[in-house]
NUTI-232150 format. One record per residue: residue number from 1; residue in three letters; x negated, y, z of N, C-alpha, C, O, CB in turn. Coordinates in steps of 0.05 Angstrom, whole numbers, plus 5000, padded with zeros to 4 digits. Glycine has a CB too. Layout:
# residues N
REC   i  aa n_xx n_yy n_zz ca_xx ca_yy ca_zz c_xx c_yy c_zz o_xx o_yy o_zz cb_xx cb_yy cb_zz
REC NUM ala    X    Y    Z     X     Y     Z    X    Y    Z    X    Y    Z     X     Y     Z
...
***
This chain:
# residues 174
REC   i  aa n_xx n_yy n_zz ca_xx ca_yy ca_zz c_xx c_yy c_zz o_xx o_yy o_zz cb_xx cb_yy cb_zz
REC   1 unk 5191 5121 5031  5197  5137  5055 5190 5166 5049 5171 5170 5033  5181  5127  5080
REC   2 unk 5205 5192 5063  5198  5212  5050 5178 5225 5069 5181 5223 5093  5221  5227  5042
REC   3 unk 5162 5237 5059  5137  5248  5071 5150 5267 5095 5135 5271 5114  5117  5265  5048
REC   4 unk 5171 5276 5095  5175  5290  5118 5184 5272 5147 5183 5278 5171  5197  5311  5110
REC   5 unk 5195 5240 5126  5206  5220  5160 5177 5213 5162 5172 5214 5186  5235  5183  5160
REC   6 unk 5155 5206 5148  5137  5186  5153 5115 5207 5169 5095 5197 5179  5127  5170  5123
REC   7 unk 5118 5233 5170  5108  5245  5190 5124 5253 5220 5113 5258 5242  5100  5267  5176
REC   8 unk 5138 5252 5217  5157  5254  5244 5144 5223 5260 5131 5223 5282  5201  5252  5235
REC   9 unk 5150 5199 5241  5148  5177  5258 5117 5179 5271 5110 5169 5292  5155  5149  5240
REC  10 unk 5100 5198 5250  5066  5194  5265 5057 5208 5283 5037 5204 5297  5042  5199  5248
REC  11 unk 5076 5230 5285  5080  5251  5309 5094 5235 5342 5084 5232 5365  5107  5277  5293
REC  12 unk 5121 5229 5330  5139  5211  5352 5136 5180 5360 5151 5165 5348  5167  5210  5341
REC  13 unk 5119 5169 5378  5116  5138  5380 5144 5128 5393 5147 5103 5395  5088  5129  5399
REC  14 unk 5161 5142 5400  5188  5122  5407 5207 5126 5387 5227 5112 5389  5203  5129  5436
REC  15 unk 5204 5145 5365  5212  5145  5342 5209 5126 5334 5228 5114 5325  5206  5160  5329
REC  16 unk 5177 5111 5332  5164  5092  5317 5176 5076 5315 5188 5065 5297  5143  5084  5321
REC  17 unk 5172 5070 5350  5181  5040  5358 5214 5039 5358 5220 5021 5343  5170  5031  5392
REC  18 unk 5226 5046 5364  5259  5049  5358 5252 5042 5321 5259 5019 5315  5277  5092  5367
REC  19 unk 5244 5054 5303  5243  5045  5270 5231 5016 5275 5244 5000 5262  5219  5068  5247
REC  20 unk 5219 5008 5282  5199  4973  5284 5221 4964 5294 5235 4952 5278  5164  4965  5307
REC  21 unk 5230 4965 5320  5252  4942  5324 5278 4952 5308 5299 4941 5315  5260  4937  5359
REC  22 unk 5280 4968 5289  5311  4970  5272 5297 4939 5254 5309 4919 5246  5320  5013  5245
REC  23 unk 5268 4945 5253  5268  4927  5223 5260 4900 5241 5258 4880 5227  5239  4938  5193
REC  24 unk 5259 4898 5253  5252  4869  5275 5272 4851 5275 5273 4827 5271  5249  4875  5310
REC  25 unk 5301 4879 5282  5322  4860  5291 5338 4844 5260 5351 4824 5257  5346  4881  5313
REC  26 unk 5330 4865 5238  5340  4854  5214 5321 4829 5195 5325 4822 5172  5345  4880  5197
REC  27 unk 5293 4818 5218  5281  4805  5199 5259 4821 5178 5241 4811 5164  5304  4794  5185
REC  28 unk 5263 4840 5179  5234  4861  5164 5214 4854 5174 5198 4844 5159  5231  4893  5166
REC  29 unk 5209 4857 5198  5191  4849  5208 5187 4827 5228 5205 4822 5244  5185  4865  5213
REC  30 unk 5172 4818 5228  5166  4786  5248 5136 4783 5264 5114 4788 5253  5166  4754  5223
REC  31 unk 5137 4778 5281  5110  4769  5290 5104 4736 5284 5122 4721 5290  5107  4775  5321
REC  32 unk 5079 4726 5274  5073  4706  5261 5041 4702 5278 5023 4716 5287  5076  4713  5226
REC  33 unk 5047 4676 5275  5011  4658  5283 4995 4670 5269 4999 4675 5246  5004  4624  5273
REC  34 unk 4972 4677 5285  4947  4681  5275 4941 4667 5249 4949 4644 5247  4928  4675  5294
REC  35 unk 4926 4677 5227  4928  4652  5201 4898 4668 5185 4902 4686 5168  4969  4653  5174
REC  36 unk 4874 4661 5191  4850  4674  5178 4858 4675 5150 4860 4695 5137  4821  4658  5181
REC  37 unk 4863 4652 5144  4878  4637  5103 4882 4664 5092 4867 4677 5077  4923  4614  5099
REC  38 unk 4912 4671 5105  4928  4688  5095 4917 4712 5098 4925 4723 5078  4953  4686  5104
REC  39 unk 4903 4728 5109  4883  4746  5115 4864 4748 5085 4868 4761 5065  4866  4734  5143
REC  40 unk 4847 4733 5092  4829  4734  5071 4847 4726 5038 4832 4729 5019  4803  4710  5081
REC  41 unk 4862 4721 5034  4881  4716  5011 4887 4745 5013 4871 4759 5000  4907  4694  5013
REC  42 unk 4909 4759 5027  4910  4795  5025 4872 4803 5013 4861 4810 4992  4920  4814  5070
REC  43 unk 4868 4801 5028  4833  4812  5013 4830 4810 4986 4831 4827 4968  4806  4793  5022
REC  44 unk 4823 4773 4985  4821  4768  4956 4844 4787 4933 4833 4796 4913  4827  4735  4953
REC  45 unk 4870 4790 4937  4888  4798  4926 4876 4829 4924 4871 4841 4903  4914  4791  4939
REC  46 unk 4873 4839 4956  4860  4869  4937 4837 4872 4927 4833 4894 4917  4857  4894  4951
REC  47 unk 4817 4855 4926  4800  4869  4912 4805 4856 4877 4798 4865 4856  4768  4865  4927
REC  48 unk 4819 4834 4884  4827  4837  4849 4847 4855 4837 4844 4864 4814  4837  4811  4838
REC  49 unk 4864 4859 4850  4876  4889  4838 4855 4910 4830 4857 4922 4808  4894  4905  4861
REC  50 unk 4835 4915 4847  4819  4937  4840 4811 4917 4818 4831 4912 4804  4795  4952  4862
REC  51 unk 4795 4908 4814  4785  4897  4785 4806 4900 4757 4798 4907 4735  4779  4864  4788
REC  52 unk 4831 4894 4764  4848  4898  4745 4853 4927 4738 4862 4934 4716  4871  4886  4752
REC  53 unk 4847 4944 4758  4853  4973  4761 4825 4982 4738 4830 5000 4722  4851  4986  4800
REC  54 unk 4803 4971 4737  4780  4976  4727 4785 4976 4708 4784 4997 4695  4763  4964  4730
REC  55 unk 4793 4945 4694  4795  4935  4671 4818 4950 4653 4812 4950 4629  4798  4907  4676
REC  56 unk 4843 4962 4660  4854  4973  4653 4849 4998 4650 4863 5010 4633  4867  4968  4660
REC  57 unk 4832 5013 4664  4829  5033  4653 4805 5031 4626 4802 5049 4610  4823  5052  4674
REC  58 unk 4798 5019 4626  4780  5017  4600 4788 5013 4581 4774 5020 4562  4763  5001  4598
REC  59 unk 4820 4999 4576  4831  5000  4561 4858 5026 4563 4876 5025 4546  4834  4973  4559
REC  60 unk 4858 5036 4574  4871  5052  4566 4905 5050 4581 4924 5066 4577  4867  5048  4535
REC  61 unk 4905 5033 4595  4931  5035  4607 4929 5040 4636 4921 5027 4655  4947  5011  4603
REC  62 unk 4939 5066 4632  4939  5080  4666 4958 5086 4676 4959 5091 4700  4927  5103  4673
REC  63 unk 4979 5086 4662  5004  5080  4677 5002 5053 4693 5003 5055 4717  5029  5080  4658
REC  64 unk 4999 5030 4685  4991  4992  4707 4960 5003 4717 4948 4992 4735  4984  4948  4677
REC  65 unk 4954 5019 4709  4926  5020  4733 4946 5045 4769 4938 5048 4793  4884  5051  4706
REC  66 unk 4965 5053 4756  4969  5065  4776 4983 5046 4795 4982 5049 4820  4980  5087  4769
REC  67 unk 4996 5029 4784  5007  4999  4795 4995 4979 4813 5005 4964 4830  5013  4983  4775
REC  68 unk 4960 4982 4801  4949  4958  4812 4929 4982 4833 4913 4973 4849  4931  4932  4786
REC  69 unk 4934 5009 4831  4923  5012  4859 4940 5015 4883 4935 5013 4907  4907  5035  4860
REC  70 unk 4959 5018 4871  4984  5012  4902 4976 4985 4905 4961 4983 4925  5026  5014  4897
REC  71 unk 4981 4962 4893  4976  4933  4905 4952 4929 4916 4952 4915 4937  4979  4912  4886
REC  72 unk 4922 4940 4906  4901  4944  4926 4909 4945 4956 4905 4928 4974  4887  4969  4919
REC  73 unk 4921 4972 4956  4923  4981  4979 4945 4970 4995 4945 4969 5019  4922  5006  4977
REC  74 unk 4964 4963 4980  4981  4953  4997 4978 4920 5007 4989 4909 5026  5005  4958  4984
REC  75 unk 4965 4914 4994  4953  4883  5002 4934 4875 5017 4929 4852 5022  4945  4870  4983
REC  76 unk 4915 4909 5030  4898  4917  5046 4914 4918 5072 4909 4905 5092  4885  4942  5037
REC  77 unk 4934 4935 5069  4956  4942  5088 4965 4919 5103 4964 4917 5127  4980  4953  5074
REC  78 unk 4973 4902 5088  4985  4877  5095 4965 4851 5105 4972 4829 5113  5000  4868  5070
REC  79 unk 4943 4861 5102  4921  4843  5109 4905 4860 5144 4887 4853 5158  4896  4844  5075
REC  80 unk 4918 4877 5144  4915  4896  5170 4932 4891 5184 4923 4885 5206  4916  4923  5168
REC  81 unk 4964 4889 5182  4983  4878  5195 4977 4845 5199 4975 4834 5221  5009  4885  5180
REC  82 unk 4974 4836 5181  4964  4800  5193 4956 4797 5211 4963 4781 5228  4946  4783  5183
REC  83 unk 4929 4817 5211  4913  4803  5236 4918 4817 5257 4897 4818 5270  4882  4801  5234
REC  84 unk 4939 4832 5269  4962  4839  5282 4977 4824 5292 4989 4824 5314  4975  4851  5270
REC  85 unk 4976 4800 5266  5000  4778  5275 5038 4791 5277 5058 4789 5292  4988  4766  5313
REC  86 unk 5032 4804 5249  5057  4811  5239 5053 4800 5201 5035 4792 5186  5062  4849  5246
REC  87 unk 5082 4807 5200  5093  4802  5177 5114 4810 5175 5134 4806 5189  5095  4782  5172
REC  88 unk 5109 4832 5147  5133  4852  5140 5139 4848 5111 5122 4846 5093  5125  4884  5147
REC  89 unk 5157 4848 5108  5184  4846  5078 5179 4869 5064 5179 4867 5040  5224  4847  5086
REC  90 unk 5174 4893 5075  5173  4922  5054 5154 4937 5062 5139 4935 5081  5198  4942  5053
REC  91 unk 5156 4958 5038  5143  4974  5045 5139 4998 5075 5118 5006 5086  5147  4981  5026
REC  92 unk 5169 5003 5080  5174  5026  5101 5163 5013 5124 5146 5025 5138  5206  5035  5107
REC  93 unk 5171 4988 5129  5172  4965  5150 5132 4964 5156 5120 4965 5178  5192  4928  5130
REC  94 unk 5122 4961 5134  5087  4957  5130 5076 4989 5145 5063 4992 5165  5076  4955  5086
REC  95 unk 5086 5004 5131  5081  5042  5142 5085 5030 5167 5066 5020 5178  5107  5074  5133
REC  96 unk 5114 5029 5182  5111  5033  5208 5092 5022 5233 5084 5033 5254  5131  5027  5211
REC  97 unk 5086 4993 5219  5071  4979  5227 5045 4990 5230 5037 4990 5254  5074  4961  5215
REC  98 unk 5028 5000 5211  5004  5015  5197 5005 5040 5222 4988 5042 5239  5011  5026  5159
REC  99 unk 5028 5056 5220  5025  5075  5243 5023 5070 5266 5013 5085 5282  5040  5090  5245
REC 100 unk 5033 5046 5272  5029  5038  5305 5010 5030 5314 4997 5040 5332  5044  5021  5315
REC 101 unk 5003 5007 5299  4979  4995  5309 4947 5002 5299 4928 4990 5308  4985  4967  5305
REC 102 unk 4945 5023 5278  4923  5033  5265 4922 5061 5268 4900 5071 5276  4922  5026  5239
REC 103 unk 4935 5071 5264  4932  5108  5269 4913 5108 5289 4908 5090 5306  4963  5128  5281
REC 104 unk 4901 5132 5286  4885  5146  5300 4862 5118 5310 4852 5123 5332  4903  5163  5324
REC 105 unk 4855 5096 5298  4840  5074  5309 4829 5072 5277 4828 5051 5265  4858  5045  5325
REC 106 unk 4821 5092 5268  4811  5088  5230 4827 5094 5215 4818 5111 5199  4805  5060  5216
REC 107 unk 4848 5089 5210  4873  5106  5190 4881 5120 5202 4886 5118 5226  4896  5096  5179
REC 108 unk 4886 5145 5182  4889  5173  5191 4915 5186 5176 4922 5178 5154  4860  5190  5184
REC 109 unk 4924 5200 5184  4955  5219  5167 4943 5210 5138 4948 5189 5126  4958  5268  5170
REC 110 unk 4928 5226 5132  4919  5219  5106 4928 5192 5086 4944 5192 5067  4892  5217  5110
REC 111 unk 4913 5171 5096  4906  5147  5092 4939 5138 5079 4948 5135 5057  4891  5132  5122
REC 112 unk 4953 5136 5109  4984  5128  5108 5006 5139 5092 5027 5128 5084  4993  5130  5131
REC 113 unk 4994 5167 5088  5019  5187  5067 5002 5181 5041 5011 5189 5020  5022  5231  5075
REC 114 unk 4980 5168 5041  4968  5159  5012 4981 5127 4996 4986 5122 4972  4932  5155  5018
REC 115 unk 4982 5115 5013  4998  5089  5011 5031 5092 5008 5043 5075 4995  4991  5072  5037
REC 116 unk 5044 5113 5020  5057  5124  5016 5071 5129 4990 5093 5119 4983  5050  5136  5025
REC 117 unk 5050 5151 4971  5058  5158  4953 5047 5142 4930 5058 5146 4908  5055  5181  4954
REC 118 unk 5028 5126 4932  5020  5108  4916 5055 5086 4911 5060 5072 4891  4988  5093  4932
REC 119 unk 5068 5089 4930  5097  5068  4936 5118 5079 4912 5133 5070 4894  5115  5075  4975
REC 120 unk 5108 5105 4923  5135  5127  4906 5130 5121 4878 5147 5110 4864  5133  5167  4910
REC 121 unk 5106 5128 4868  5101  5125  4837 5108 5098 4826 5123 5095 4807  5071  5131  4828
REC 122 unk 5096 5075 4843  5103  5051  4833 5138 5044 4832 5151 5032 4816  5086  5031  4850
REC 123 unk 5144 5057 4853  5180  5053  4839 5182 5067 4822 5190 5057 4801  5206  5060  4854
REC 124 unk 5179 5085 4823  5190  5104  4799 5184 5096 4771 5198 5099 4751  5179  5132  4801
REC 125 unk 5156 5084 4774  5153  5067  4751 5162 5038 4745 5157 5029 4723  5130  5066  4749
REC 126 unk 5176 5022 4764  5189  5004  4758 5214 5006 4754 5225 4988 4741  5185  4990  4770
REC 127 unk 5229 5027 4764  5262  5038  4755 5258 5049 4726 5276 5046 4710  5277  5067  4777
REC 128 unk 5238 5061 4719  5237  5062  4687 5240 5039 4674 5260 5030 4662  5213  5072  4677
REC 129 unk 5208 5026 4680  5210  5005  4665 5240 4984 4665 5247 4972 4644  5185  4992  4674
REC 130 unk 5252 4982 4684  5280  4962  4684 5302 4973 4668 5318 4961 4653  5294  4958  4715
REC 131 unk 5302 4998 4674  5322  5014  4667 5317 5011 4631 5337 5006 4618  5319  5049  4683
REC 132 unk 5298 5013 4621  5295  5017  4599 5290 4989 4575 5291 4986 4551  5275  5035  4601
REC 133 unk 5283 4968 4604  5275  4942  4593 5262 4940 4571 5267 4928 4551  5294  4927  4589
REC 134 unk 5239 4957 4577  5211  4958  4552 5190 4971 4559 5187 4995 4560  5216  4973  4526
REC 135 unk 5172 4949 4564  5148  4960  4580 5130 4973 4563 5111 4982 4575  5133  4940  4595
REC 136 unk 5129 4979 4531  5114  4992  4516 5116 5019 4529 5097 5030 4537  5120  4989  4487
REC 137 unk 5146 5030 4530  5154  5051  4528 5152 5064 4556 5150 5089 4557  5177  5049  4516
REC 138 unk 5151 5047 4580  5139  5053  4610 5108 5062 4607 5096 5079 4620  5141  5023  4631
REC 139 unk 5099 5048 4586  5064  5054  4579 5054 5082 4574 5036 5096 4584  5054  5039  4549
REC 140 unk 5076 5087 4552  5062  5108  4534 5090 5136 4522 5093 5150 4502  5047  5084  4501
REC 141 unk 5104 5131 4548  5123  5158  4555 5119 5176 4570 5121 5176 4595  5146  5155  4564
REC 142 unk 5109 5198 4551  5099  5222  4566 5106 5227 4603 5089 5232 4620  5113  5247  4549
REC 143 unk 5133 5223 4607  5135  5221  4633 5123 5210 4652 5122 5219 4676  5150  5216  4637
REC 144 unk 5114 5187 4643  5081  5164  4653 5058 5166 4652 5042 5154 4666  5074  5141  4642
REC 145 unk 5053 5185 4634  5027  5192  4626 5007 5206 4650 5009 5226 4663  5030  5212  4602
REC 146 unk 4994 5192 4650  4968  5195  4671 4945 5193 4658 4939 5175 4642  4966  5174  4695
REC 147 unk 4930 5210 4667  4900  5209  4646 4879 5196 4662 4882 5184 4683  4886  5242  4637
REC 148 unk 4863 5199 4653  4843  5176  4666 4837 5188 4678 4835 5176 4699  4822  5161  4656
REC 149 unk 4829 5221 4682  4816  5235  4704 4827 5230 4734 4816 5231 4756  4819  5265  4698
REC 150 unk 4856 5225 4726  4885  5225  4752 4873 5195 4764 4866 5191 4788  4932  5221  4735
REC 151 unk 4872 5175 4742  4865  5149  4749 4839 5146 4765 4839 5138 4788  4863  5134  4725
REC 152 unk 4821 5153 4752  4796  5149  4765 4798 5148 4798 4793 5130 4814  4779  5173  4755
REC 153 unk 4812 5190 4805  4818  5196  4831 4831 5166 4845 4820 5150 4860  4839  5223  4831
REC 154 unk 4847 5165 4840  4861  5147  4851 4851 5128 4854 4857 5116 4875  4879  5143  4844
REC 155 unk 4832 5112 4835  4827  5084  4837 4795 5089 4864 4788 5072 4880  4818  5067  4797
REC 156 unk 4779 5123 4860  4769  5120  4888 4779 5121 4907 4767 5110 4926  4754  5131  4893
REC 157 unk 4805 5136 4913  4808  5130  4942 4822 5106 4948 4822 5097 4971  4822  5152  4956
REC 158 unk 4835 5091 4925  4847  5070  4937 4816 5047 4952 4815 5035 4973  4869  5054  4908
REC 159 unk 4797 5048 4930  4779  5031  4937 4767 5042 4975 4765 5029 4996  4752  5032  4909
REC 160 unk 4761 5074 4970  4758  5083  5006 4785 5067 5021 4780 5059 5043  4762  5125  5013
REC 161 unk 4805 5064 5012  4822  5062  5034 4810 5021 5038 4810 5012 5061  4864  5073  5023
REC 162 unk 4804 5010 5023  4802  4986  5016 4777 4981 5028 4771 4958 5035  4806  4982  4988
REC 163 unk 4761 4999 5031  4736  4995  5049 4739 4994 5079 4733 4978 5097  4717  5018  5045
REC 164 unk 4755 5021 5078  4760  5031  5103 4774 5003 5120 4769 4997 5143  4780  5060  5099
REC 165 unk 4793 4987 5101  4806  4966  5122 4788 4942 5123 4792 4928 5143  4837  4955  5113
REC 166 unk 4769 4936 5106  4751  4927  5107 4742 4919 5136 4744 4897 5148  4738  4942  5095
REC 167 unk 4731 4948 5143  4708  4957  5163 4730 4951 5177 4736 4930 5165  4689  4987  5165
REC 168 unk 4746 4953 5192  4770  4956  5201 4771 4924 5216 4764 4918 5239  4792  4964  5175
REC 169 unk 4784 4905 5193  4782  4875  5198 4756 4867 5212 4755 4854 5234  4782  4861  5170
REC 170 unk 4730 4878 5194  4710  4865  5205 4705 4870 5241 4692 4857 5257  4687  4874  5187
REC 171 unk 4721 4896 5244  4707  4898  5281 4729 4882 5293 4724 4873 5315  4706  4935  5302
REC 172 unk 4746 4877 5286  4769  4870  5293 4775 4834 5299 4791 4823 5314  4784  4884  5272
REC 173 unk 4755 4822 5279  4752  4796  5275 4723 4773 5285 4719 4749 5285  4754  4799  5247
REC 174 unk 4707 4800 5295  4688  4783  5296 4682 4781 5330 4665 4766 5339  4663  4795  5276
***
């Protein structure tokens, strides 16, 4: 989504909601039974991305560390919408959701245009990688190249954002 619609929609709430039921009526999004399981599975899933995010940078691949902090966070995201008692197919569909029912309640502009662009890089890095059908060369092509300093940043705020939904779930659940 481009940072200029995904601020309009956080500005406009009948913007919002007019975007949630476009993706409602196509099946993007659904409302679903309460399910703790599937909740705490989104969890488990992000905090092992962050671990993978760790582990990879120690070795040296930060192009898939920039991969596994979008899935952190987006598996945070999606573990925020659950216990919502939604269920969304994409990414735009997850944003909208994220803005409605979390903005200004702990996620902030910030937070959401961070998940955001964490979205952008990871396509952009998977249209390479397909396009080229060689993941060496997605690794270690200057155009990918991210240094660990870039990584690091990123892998703390993904973990803040990963706290942040944390704390989030926990008032929310207990």
């Amino acid at each position: 989504m481009e940072i200029k619609v995904l601020r309009k929609l956080l500005t406009n709430s009948v913007l919002l909601d007019k975007k949630i039921k476009f993706y409602e009526k196509r099946g993007v999004i659904r409302k679903v039974p309460f399910d703790m399981d599937e909740i705490k599975g989104h969890l488990a899933k992000s905090e092992h991305n962050l671990k993978f995010v760790l582990d990879n940078s120690k070795l040296g691949y930060y192009d898939w560390c920039i991969t596994g902090c979008y899935y952190s966070i987006y598996q945070i995201a999606l573990a925020l919408i659950r216990a919502k008692q939604y269920y969304s197919k994409n990414h735009d569909a997850t944003l909208c959701l994220l803005a409605r029912e979390f903005y200004k309640e702990g996620i902030n502009e910030n937070d959401i245009e961070l998940i955001n662009i964490f979205f952008l890089d990871y396509q952009d890095l998977l249209l390479y990688v397909h396009s080229k059908d060689n993941r060496e060369k997605a690794s270690y092509s200057s155009k990918y190249a991210f240094d660990k300093d870039k990584v690091e940043e990123l892998r703390l705020k993904s973990i803040d954002f990963v706290n942040k939904g944390r704390v989030i779930l926990d008032s929310m659940l207990k």
